[in-house]
N, C-alpha and C positions, 0 to 999 in steps of 0.2 A: 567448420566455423568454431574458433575459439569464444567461450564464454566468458565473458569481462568479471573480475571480482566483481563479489555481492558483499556489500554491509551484511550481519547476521543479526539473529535476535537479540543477540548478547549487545551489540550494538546498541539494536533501539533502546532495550532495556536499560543499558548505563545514560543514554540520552535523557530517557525520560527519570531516573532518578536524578541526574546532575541538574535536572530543572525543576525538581518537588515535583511535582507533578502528581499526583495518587487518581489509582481506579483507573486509570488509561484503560479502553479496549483495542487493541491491535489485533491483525489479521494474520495468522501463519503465513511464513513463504512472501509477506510481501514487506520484510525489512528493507530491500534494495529498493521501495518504493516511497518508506516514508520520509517528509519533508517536515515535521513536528507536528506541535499541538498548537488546536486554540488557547486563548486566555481561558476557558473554561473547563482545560485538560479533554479534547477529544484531539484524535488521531485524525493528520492529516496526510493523504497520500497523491502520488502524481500519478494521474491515469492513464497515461504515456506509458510511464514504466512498469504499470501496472500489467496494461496490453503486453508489452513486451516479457516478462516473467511470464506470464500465462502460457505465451507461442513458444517459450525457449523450454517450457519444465514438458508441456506437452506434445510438444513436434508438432504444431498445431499453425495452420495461417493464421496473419494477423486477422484475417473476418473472421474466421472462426474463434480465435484472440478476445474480439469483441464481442463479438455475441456471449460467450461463454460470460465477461465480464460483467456486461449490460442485464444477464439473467441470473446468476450465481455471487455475483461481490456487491454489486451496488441494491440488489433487490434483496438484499437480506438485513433485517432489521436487528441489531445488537442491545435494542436495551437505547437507552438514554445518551447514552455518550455511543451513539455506532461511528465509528470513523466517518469522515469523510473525505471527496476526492475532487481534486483540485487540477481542472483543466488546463494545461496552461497553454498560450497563446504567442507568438515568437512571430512577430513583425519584420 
């Protein structure tokens, strides 16, 4: 299985400066995940892609994908501005 380019940190990094933005907290490794910031400059990620960076870095099922997620990304608290993650929904 070929792996699809990833956005990189440099990336997010010029994203969040071409928007002012200041103090953004972002997550290592999950540049190919984020979708911007609030008006209030916090880090918004898609947890879709999130699960899937997870399975692809560690050969990992997407259950085991999730759970890793659900215990290690979303259950760790960053301070004031910890990102957050944005389910999204497709009709």
């Amino acid at each position: 299985m070929e792996l699809k380019s990833r956005k990189t940190a440099e990336d997010t990094a010029n994203w969040i400066l071409d928007h002012e933005y200041e103090e953004v907290v972002v997550i290592d490794g999950f540049d190919d995940a984020f979708v911007g910031c609030t008006t209030d400059g916090v880090a918004v990620y898609n947890v879709d892609r999130c699960i899937e960076i997870i399975a692809e870095d560690f050969n990992i099922s997407t259950e085991d994908a999730i759970d890793h997620f659900e215990y290690n990304v979303i259950g760790a608290y960053l301070g004031p501005k910890t990102p957050i993650f944005l389910d999204v929904v497709v009709n």
